[in-house]
N, C-alpha and C positions, 0 to 999 in steps of 0.2 A: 192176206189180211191178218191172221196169226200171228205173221212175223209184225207186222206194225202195231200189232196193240203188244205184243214184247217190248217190240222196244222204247214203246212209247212208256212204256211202265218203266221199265229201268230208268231212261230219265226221268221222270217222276221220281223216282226211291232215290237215285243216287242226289240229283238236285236238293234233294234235304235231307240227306245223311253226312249233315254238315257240322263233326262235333264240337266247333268253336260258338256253335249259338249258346249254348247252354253257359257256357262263362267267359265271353265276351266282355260286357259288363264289368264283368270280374279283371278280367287283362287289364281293361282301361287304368282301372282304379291302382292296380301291380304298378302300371307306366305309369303314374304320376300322375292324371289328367282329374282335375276338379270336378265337383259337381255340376258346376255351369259348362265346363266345357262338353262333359258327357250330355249332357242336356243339349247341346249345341250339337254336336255329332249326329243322335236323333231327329232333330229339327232337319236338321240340311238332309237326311236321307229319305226322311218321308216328305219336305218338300222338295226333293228333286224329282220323287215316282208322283207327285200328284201331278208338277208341273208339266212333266212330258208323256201322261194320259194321255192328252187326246194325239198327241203330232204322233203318237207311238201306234197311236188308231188307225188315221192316214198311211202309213207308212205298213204298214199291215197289209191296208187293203191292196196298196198299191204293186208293191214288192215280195218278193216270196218269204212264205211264212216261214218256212224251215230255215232258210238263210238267217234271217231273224233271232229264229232261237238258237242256233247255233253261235252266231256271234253275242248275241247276250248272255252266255254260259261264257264264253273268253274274256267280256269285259268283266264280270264277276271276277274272273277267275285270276284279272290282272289289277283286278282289286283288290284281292287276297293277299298279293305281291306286294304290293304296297303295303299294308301294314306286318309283310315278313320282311321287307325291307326298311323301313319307316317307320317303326312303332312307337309315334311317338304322336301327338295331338294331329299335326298337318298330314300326317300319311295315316291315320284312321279316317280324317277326315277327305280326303280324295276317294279313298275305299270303300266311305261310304256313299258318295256322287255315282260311283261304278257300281255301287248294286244299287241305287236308288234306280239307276238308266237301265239295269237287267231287269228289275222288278216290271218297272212302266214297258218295257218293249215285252216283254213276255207276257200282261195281264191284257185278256183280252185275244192275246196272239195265239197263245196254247189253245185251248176250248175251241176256236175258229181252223185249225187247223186240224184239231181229232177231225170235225164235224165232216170237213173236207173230204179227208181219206172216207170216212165212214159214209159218206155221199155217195161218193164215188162208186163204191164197190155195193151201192142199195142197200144199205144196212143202218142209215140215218136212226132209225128208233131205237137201236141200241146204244147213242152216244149218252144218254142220263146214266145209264147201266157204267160205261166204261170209265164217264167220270168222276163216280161214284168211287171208283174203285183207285181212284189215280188219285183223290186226294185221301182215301183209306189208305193206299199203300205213304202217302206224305208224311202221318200222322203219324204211321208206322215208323218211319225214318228218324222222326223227329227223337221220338222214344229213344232206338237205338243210337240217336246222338247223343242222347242225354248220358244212357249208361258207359258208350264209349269213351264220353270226355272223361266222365270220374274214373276210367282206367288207366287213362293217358294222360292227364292233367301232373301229372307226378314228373314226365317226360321233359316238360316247358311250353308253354304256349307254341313257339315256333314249328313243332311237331305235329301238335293236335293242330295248325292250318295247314301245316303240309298234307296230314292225313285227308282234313275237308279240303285242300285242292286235285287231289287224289279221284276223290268222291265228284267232281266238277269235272275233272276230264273223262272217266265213265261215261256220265249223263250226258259230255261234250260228245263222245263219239256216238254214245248211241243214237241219239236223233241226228246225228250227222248221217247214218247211216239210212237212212229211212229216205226213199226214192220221195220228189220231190212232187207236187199233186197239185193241181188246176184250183184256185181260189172260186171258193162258190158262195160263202156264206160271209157278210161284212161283219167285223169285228164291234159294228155300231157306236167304236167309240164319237164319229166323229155329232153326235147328234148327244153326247154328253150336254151339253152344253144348255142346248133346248129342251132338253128333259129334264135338268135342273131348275129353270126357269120353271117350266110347266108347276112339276110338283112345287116349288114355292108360292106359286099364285095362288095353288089348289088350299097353298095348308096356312095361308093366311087367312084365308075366306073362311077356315073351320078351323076356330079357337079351339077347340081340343085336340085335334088331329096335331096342331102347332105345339101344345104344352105335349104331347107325349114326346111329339119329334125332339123338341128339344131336353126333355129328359133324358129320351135314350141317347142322344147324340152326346149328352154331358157324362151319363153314365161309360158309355163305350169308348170314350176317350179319354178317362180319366182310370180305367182298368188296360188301357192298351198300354197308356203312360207307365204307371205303377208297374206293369209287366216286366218293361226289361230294366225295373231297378230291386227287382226278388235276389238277384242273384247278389247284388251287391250286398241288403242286407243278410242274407241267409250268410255271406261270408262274413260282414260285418259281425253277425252273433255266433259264428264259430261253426258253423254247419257245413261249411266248404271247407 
């Protein structure tokens, strides 16, 4: 048990100690690519993780979960490939299809698979506890991307994705490593669908319930937006 909540944390840290998040953005903008096109790049990466939620649910339940993660760290990771190969509008934008499909095959898959080992071995009431701590250690990761890019940024872009593809095959062996565990607990994506239904019926029927949802729903997507164009202003006004 020790040894799996190790290594389940390592992939956890390494999976986002990924130092091209932090000025990504920034590369686009280095290569040439407009504001519409970066806008487009965006677009196609969160809709390709929306569109393959739920088939990524299915296929969860159905298929081993560790296999799973393990190949969606690869398609990442030959996503990353792509724009050390390609950096140019077409090969960010494939790279971002490849993590759009790690994203969707992992959400949903991770969480169901702690529960699993943690099932397993009767210790199910510690899984809030563990992952708790797995996305504490992410947050942590993030950070130390951040600092690391402004170390390495000096080096060329091509470097700092080498280094974050580095950080990907880590995370790639370590849950590679981790013995594979009897599927107990459904990933419930495949009931998305119905629970979206449900709650919209609910929050028609209650005009306020409706004006906050779409508040916060206009609010949270309009600071996700904004988010990954900080970096281009911050370089825009000399801070990068």
């Amino acid at each position: 048990m020790r040894s799996f909540i190790a290594k389940i944390y390592l992939y956890s840290f390494f999976s986002d100690l990924i130092f091209i998040y932090p000025v990504y953005s920034v590369m686009f903008v280095d290569k040439g690519l407009s504001p519409i096109q970066i806008s487009l790049l965006l677009m196609v990466w969160a809709g390709t993780s929306f569109i393959l939620e739920v088939p990524s649910g299915v296929f969860a339940d159905k298929y081993s979960r560790k296999t799973i993660l393990v190949l969606s760290q690869i398609v990442r990771i030959v996503g990353y490939m792509f724009w050390i190969l390609m950096p140019n509008f077409w090969g960010f934008l494939i790279g971002f299809v490849f993590w759009g499909i790690k994203s969707a095959f992992t959400s949903g898959t991770l969480e169901s698979f702690i529960f699993d080992e943690l099932k397993s071995h009767n210790v199910e009431n510690e899984y809030a506890k563990v992952l708790g701590r797995l996305q504490s250690l992410g947050y942590l990761a993030i950070l130390f991307s951040g600092i690391g890019a402004s170390l390495s940024i000096s080096l060329g872009y091509s470097v700092v994705l080498w280094i974050s593809l580095i950080s990907l095959i880590i995370s790639t062996i370590a849950v590679y490593l981790i013995p594979d565990t009897r599927a107990i607990a459904s990933t419930e994506e495949t009931q998305y669908f119905a629970l979206l239904r449900k709650g919209l019926e609910m929050s028609i029927k209650n005009v306020s319930i409706l004006q906050i949802i779409i508040f916060v729903s206009l609010a949270q997507a309009l600071f996700g937006a904004l988010d990954e164009y900080w970096s281009i202003f911050a370089n825009e006004a000399g801070l990068v």
